[in-house]
DRENVEX-43488 format. One record per atom (N, C-alpha, C, O): residue in one letter; atom name; z, x, y negated. Coordinates in steps of 0.05 Angstrom, whole numbers, m for minus. Layout:
<atoms>
@res = A | atom = CA | pz = Z | px = X | py = Y
...
</atoms>
This chain:
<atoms>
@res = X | atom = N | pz = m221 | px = 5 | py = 248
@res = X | atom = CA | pz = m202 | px = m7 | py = 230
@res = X | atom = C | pz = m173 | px = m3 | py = 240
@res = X | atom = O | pz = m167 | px = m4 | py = 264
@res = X | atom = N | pz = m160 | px = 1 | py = 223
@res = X | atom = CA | pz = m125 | px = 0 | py = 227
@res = X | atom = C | pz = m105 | px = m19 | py = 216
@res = X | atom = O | pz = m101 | px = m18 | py = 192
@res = X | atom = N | pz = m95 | px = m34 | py = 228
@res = X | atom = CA | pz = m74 | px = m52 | py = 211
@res = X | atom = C | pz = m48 | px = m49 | py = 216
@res = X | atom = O | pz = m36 | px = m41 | py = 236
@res = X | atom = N | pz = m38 | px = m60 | py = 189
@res = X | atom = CA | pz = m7 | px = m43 | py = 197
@res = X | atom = C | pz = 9 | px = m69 | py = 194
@res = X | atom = O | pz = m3 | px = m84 | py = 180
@res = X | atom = N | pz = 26 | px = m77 | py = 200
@res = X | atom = CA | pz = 44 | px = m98 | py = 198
@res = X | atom = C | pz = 74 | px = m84 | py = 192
@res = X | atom = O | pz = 84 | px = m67 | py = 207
@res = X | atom = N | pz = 88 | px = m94 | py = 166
@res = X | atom = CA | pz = 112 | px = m92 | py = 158
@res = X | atom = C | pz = 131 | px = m114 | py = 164
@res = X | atom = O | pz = 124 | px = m137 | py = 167
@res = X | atom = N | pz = 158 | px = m105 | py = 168
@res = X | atom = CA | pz = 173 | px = m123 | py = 172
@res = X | atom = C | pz = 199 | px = m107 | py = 169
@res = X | atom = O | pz = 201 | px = m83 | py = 174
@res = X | atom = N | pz = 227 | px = m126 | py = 157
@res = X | atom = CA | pz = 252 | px = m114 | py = 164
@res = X | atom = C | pz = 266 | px = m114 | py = 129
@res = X | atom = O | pz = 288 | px = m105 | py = 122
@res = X | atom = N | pz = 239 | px = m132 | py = 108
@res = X | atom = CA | pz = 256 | px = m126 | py = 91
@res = X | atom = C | pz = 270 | px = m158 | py = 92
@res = X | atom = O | pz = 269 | px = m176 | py = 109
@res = X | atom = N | pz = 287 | px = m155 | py = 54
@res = X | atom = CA | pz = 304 | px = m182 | py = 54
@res = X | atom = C | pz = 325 | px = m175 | py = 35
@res = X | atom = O | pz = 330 | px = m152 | py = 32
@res = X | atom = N | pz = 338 | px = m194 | py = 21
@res = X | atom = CA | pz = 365 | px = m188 | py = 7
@res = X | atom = C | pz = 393 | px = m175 | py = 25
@res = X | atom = O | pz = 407 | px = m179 | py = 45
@res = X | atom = N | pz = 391 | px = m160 | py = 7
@res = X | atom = CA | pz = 428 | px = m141 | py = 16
@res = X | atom = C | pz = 443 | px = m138 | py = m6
@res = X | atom = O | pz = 430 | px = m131 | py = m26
@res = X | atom = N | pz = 463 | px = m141 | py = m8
@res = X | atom = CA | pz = 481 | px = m119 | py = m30
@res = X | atom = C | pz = 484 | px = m95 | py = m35
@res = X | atom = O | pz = 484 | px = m77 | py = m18
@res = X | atom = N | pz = 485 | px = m93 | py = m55
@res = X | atom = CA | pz = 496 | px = m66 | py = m66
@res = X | atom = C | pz = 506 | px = m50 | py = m46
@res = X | atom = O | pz = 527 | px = m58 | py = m35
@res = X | atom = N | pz = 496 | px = m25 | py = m35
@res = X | atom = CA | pz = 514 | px = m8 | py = m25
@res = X | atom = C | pz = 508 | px = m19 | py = 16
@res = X | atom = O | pz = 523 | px = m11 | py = 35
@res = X | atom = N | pz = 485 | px = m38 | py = 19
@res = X | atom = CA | pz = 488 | px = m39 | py = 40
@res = X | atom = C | pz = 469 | px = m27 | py = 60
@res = X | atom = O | pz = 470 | px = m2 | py = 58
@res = X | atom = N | pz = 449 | px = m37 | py = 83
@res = X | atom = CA | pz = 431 | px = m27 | py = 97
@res = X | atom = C | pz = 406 | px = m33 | py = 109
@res = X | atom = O | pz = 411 | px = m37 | py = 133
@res = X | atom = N | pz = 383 | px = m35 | py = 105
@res = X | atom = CA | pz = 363 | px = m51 | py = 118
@res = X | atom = C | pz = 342 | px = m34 | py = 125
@res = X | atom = O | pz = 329 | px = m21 | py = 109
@res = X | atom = N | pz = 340 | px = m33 | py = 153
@res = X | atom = CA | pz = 312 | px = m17 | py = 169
@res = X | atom = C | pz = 287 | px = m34 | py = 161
@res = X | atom = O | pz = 286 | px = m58 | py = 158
@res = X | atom = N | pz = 267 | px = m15 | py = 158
@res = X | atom = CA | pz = 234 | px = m28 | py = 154
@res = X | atom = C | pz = 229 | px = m18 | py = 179
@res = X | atom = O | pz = 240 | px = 1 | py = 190
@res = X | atom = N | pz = 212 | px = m34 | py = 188
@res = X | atom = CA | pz = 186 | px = m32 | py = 209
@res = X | atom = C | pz = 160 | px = m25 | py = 200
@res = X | atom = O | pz = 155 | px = m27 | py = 176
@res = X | atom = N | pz = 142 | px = m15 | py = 218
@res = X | atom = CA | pz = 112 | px = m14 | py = 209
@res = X | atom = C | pz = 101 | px = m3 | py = 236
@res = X | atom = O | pz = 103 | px = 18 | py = 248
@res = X | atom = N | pz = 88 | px = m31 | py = 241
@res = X | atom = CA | pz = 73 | px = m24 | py = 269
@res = X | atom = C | pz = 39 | px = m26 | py = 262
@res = X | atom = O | pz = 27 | px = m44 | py = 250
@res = X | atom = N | pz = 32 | px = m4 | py = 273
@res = X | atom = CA | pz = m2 | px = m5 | py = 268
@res = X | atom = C | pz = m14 | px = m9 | py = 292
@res = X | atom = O | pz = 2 | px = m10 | py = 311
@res = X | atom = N | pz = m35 | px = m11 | py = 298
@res = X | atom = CA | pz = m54 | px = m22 | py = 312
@res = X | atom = C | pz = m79 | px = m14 | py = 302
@res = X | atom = O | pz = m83 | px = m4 | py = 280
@res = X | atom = N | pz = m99 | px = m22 | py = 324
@res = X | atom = CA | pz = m125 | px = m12 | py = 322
@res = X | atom = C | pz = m136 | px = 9 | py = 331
@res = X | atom = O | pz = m124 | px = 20 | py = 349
@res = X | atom = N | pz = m168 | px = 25 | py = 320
@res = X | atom = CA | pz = m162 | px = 53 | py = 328
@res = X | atom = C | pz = m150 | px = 70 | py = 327
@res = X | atom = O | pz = m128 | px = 66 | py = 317
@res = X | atom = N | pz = m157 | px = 103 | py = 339
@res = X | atom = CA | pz = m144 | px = 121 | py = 334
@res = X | atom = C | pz = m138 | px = 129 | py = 310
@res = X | atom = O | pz = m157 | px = 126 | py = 295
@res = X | atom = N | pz = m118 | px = 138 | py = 299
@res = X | atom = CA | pz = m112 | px = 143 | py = 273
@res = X | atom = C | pz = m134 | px = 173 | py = 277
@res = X | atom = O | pz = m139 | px = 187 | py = 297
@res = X | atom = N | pz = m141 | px = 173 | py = 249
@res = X | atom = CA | pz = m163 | px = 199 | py = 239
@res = X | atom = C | pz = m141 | px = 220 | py = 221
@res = X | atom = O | pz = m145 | px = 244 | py = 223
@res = X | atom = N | pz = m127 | px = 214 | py = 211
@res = X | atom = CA | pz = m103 | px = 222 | py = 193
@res = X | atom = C | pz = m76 | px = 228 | py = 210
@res = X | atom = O | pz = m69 | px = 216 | py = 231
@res = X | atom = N | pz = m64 | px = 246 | py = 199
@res = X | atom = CA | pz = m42 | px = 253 | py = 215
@res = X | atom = C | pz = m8 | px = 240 | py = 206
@res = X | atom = O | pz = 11 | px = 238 | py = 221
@res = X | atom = N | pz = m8 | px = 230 | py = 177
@res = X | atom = CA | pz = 8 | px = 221 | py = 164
@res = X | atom = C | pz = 16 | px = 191 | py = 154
@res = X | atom = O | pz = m4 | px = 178 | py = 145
@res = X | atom = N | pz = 32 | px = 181 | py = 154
@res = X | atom = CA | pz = 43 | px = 155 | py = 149
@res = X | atom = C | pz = 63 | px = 155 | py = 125
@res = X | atom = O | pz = 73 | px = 177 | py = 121
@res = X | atom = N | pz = 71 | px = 135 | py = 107
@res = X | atom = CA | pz = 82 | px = 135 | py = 90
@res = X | atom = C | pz = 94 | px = 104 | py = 82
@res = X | atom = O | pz = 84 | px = 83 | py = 91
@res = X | atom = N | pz = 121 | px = 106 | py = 63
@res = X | atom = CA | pz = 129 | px = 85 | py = 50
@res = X | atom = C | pz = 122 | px = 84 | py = 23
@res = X | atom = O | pz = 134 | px = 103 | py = 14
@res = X | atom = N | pz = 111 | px = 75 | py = 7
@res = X | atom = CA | pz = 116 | px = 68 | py = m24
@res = X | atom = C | pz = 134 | px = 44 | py = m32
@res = X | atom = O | pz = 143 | px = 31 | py = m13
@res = X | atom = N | pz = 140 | px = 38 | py = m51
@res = X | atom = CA | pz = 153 | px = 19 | py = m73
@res = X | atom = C | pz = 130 | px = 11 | py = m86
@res = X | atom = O | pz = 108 | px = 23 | py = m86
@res = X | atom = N | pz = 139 | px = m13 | py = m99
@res = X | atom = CA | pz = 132 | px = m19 | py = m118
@res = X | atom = C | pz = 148 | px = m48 | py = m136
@res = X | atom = O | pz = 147 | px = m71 | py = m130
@res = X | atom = N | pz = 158 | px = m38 | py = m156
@res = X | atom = CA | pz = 176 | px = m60 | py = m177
@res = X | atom = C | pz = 156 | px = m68 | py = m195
@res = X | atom = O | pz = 134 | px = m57 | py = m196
@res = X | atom = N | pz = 167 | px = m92 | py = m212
@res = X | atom = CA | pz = 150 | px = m99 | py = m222
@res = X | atom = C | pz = 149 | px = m94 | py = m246
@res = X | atom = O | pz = 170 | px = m92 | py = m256
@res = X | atom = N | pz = 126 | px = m91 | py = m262
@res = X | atom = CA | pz = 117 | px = m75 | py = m280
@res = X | atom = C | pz = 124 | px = m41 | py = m280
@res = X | atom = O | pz = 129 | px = m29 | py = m301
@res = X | atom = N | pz = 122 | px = m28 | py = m255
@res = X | atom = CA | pz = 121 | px = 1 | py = m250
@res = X | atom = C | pz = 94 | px = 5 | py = m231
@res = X | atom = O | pz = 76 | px = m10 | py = m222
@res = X | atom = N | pz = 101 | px = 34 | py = m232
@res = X | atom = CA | pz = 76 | px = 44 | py = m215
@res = X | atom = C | pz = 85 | px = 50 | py = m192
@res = X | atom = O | pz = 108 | px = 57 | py = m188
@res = X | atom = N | pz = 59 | px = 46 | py = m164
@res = X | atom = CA | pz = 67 | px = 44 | py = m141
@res = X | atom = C | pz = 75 | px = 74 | py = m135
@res = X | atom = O | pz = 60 | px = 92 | py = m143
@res = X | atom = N | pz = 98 | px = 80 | py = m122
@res = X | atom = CA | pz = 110 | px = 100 | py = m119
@res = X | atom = C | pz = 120 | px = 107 | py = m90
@res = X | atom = O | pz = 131 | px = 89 | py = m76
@res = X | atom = N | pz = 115 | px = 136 | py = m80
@res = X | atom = CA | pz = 122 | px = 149 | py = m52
@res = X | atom = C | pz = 148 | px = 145 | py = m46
@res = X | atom = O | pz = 166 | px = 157 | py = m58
@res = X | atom = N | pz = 154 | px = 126 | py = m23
@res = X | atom = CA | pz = 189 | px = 140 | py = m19
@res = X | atom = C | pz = 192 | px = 154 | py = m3
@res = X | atom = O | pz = 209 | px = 172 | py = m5
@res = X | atom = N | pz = 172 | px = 152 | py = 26
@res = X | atom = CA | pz = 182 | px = 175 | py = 48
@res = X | atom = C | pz = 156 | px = 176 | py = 59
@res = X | atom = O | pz = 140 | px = 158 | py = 53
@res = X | atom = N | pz = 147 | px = 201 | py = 79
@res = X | atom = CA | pz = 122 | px = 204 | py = 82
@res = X | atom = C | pz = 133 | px = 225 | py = 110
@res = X | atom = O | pz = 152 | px = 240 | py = 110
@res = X | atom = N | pz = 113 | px = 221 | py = 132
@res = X | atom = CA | pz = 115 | px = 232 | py = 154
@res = X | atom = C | pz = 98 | px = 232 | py = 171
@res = X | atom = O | pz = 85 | px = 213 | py = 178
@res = X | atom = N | pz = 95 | px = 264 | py = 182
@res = X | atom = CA | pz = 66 | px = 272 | py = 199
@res = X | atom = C | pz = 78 | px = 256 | py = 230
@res = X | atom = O | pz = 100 | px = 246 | py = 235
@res = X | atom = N | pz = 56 | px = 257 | py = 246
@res = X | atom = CA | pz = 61 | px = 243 | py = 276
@res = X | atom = C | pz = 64 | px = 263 | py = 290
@res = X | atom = O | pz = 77 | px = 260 | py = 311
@res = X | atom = N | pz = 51 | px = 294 | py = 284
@res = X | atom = CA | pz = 54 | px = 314 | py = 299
@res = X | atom = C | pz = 75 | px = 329 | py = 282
@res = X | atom = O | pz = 73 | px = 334 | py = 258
@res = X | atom = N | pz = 97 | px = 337 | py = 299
@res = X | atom = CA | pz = 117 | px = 349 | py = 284
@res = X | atom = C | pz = 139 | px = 335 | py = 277
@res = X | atom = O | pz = 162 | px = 343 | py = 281
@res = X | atom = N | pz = 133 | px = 313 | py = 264
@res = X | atom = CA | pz = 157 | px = 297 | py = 247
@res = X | atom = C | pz = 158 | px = 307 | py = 216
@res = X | atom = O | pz = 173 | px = 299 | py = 198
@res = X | atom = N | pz = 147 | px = 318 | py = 215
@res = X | atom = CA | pz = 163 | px = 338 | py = 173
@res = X | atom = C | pz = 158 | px = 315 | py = 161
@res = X | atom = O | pz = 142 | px = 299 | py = 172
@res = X | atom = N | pz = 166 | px = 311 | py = 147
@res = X | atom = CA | pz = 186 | px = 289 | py = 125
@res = X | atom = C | pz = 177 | px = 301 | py = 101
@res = X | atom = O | pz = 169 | px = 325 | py = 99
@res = X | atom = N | pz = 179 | px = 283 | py = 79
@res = X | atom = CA | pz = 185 | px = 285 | py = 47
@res = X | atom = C | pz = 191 | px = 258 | py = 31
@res = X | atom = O | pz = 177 | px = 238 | py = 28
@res = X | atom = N | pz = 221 | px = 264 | py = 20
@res = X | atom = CA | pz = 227 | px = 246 | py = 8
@res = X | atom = C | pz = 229 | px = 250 | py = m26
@res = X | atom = O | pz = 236 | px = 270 | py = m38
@res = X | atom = N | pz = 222 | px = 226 | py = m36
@res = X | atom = CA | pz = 224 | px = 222 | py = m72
@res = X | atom = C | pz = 255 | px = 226 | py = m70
@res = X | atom = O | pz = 271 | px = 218 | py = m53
@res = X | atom = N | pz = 259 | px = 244 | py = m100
@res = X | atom = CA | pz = 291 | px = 248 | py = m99
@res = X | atom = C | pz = 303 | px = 222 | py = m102
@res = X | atom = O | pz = 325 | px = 220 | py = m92
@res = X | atom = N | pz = 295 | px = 207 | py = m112
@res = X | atom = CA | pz = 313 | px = 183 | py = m116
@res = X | atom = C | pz = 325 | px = 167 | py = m93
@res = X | atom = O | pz = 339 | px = 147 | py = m95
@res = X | atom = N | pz = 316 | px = 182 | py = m69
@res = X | atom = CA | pz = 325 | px = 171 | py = m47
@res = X | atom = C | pz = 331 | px = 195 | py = m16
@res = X | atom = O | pz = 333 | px = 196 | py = 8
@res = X | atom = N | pz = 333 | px = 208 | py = m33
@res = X | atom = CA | pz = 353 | px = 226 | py = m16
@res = X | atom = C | pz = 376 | px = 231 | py = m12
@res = X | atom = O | pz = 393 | px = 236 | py = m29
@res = X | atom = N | pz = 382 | px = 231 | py = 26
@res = X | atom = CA | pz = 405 | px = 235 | py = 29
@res = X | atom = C | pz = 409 | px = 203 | py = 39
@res = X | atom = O | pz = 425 | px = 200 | py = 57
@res = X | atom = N | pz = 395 | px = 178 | py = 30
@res = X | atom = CA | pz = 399 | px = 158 | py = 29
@res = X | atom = C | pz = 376 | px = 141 | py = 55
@res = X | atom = O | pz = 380 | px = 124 | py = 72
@res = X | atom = N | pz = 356 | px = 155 | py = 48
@res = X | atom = CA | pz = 338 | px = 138 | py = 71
@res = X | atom = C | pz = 332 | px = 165 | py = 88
@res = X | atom = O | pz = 335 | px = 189 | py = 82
@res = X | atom = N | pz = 322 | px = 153 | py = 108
@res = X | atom = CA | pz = 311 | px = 160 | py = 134
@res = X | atom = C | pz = 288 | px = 149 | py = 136
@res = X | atom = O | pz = 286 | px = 124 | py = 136
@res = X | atom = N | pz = 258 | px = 169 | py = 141
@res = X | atom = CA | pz = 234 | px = 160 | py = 153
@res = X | atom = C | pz = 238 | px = 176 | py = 187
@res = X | atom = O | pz = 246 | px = 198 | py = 195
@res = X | atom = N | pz = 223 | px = 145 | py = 202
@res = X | atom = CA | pz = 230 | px = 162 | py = 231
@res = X | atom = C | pz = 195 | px = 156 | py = 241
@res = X | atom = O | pz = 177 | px = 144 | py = 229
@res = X | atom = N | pz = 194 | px = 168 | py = 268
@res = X | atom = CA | pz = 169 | px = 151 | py = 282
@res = X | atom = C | pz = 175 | px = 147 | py = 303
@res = X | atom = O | pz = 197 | px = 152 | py = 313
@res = X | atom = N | pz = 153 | px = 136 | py = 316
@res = X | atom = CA | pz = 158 | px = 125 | py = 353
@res = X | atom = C | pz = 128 | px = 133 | py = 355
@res = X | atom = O | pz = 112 | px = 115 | py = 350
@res = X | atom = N | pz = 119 | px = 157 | py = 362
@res = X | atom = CA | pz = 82 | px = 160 | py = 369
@res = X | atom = C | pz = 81 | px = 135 | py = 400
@res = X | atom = O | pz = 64 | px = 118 | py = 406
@res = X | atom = N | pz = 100 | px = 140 | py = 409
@res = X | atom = CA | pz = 78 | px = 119 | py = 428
@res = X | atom = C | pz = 82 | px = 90 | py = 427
@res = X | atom = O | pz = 69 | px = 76 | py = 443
@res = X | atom = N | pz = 100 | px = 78 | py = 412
@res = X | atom = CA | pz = 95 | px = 56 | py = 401
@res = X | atom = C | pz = 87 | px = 45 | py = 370
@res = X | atom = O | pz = 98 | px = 26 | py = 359
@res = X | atom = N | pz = 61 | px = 67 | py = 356
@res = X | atom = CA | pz = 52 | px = 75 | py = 333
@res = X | atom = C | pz = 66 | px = 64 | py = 313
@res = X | atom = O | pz = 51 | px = 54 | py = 296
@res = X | atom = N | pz = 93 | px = 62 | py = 307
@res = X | atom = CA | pz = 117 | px = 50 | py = 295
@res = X | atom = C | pz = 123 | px = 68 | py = 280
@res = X | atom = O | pz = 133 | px = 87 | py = 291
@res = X | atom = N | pz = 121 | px = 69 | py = 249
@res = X | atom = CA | pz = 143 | px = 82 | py = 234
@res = X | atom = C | pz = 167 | px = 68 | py = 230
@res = X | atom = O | pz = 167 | px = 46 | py = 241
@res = X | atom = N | pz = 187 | px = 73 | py = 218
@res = X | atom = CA | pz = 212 | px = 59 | py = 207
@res = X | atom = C | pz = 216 | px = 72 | py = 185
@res = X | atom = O | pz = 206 | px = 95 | py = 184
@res = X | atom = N | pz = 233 | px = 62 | py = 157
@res = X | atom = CA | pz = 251 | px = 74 | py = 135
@res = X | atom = C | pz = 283 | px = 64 | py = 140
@res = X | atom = O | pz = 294 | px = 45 | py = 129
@res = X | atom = N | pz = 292 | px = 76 | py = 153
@res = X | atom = CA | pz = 330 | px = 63 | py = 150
@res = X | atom = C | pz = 339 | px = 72 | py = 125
@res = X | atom = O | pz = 339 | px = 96 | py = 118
@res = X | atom = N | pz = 351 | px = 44 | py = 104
@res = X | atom = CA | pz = 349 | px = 48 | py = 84
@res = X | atom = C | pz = 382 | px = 40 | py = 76
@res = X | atom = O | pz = 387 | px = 17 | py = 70
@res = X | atom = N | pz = 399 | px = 59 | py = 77
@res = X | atom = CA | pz = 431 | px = 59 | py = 72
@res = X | atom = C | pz = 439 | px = 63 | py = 42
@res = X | atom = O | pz = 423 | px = 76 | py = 28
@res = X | atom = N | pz = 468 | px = 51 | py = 28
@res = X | atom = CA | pz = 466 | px = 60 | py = 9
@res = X | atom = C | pz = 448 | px = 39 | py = m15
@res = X | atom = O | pz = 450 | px = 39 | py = m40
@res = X | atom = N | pz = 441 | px = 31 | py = m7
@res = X | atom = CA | pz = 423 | px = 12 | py = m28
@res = X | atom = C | pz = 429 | px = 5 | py = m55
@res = X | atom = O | pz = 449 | px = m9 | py = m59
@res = X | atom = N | pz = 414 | px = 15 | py = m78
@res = X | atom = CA | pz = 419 | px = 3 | py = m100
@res = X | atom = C | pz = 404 | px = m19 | py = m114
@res = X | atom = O | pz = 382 | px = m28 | py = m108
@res = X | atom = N | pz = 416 | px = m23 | py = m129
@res = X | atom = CA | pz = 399 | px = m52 | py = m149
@res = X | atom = C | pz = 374 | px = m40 | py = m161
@res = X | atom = O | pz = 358 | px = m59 | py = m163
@res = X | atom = N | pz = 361 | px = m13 | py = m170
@res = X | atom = CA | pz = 342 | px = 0 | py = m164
@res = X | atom = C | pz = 323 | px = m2 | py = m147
@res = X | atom = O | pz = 299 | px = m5 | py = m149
@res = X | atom = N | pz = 337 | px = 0 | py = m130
@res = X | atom = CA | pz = 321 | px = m7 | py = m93
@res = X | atom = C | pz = 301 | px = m29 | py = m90
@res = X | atom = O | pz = 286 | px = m33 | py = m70
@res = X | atom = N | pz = 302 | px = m45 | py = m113
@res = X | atom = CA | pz = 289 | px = m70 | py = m110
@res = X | atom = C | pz = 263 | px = m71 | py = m110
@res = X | atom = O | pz = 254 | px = m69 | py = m133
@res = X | atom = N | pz = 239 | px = m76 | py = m86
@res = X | atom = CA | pz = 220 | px = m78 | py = m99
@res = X | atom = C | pz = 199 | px = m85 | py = m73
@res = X | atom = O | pz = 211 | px = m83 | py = m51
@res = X | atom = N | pz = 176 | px = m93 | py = m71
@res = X | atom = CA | pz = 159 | px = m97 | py = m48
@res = X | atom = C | pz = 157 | px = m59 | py = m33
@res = X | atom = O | pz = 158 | px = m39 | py = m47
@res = X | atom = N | pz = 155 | px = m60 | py = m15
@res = X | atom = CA | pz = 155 | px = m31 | py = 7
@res = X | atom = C | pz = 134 | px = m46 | py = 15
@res = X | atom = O | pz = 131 | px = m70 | py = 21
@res = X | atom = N | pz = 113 | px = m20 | py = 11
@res = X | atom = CA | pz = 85 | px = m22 | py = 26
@res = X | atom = C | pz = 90 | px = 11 | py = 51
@res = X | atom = O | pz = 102 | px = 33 | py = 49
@res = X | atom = N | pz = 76 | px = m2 | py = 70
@res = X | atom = CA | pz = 74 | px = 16 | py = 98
@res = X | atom = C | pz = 41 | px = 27 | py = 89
@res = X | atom = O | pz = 25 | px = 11 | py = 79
@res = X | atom = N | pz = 35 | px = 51 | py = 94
@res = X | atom = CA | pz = 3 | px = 72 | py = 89
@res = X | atom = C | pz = 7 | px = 86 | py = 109
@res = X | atom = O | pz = 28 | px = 97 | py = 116
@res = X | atom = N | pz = m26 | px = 86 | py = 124
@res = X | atom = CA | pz = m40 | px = 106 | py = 138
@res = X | atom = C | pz = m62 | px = 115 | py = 138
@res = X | atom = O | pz = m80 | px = 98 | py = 135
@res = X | atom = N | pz = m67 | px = 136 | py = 141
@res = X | atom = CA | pz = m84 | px = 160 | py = 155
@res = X | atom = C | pz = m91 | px = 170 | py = 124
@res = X | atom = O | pz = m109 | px = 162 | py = 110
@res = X | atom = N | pz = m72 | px = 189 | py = 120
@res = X | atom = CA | pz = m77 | px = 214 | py = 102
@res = X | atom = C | pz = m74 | px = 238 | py = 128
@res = X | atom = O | pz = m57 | px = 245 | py = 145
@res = X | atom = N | pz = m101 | px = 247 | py = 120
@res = X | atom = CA | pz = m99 | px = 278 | py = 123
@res = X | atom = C | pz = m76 | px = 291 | py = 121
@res = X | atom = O | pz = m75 | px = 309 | py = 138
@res = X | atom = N | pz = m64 | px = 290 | py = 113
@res = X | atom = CA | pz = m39 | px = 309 | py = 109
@res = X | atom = C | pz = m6 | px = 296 | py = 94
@res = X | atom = O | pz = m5 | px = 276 | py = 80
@res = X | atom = N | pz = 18 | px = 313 | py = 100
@res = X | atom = CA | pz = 31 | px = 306 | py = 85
@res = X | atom = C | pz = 31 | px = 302 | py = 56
@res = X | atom = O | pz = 29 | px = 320 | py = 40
@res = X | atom = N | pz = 33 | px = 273 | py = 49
@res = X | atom = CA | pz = 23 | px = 275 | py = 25
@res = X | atom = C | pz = 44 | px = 238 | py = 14
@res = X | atom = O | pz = 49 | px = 218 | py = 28
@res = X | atom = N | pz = 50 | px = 247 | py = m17
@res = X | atom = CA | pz = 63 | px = 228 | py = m36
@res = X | atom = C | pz = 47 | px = 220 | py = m46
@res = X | atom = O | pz = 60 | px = 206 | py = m62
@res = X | atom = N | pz = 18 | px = 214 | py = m53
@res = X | atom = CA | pz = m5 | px = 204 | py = m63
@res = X | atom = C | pz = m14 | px = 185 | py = m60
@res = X | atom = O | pz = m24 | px = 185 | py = m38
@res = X | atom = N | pz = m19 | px = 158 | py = m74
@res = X | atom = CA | pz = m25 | px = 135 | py = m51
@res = X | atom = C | pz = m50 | px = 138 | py = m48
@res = X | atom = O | pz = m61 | px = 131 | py = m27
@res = X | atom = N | pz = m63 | px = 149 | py = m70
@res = X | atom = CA | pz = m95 | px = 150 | py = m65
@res = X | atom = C | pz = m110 | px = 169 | py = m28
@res = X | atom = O | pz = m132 | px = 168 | py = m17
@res = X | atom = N | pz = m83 | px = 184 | py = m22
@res = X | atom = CA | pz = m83 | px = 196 | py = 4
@res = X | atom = C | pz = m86 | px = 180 | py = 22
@res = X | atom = O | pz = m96 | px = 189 | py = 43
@res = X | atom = N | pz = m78 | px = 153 | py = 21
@res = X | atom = CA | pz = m82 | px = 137 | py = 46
@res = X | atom = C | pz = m102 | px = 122 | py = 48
@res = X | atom = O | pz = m116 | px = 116 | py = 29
@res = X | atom = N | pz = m107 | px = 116 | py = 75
@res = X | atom = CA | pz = m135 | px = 95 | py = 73
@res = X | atom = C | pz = m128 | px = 69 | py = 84
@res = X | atom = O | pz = m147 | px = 54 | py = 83
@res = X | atom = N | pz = m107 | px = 58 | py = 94
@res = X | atom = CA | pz = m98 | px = 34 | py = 97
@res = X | atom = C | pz = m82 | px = 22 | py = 85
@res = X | atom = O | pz = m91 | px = 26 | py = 62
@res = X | atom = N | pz = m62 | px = 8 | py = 83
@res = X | atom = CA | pz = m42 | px = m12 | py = 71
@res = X | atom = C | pz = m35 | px = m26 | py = 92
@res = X | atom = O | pz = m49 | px = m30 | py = 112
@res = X | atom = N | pz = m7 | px = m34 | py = 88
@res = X | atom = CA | pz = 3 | px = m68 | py = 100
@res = X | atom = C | pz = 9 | px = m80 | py = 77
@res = X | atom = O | pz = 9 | px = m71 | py = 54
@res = X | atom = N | pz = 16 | px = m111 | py = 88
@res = X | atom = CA | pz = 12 | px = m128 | py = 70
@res = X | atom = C | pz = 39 | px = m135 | py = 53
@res = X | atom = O | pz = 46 | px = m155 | py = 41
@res = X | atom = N | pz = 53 | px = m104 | py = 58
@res = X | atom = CA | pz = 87 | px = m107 | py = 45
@res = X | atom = C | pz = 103 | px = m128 | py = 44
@res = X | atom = O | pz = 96 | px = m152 | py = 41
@res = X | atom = N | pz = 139 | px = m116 | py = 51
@res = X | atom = CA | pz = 158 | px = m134 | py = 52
@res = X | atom = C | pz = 168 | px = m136 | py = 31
@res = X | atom = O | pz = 155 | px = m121 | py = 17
@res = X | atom = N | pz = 187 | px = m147 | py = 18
@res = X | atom = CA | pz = 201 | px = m156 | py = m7
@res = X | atom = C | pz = 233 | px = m145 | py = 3
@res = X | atom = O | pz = 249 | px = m157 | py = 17
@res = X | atom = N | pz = 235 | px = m121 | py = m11
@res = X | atom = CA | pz = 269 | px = m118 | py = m12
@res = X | atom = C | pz = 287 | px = m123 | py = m46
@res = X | atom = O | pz = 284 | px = m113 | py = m68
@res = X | atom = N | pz = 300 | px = m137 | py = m38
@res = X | atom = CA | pz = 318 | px = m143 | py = m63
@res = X | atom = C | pz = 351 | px = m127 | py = m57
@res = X | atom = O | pz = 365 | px = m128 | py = m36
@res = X | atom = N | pz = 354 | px = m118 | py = m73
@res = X | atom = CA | pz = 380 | px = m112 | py = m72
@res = X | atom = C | pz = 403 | px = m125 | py = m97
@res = X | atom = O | pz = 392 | px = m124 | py = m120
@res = X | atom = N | pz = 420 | px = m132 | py = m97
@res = X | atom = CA | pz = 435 | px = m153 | py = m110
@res = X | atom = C | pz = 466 | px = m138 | py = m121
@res = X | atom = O | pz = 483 | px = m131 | py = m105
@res = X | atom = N | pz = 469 | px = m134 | py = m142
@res = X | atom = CA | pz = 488 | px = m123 | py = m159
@res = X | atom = C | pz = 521 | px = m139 | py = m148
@res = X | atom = O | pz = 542 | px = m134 | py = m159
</atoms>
């Protein structure tokens, strides 16, 4: 089993900055990739950044390019999203996913979840 714990969201303004956390635990990851989704309410859960542990390669949803940052820490199994720039858009629970096989925007790619933070962003 893998568990992931989120942390780091919260209300900001318009135009401001808030880092996510996502520390996992458990066994070895089987999957090489980690990921952020969204999710607002009444939308579909959606990819924002996604990143292998070997290598680093990245992919971000355009709607947030240029704007966030996915990073990792392999030896303290920690992803982060530094999330600058923030819009009233921005609003929505961020779920942390692991162990996809591959780089991948799919949620059905992952086989874990955390139990998501709540970011609001405020006009």
């Amino acid at each position: 089993q893998v568990q992931l714990v989120e942390s780091g969201g919260g209300l900001v303004q318009a135009g401001g900055s808030l880092r996510l956390s996502c520390a996992a635990s458990g066994r070895t990851f089987r999957g090489d990739a980690m990921g952020w989704f969204r999710q607002a309410p009444g939308k579909e859960r959606e990819c924002v950044a996604a990143i292998r542990w070997t290598g680093g390669s990245t992919s971000y949803a355009d709607s947030v390019k240029g704007r966030f940052t996915i990073s990792r820490d392999n030896a303290k199994k920690t992803i982060y999203l530094q999330m600058n720039s923030l819009k009233p858009e921005d609003t929505a629970v961020y779920y942390c996913a692991a162990e996809s096989l591959a780089l991948s925007t799919v949620a059905g790619s992952y086989a874990y979840w955390g139990q998501g933070t709540q970011v609001t962003v405020s006009s």
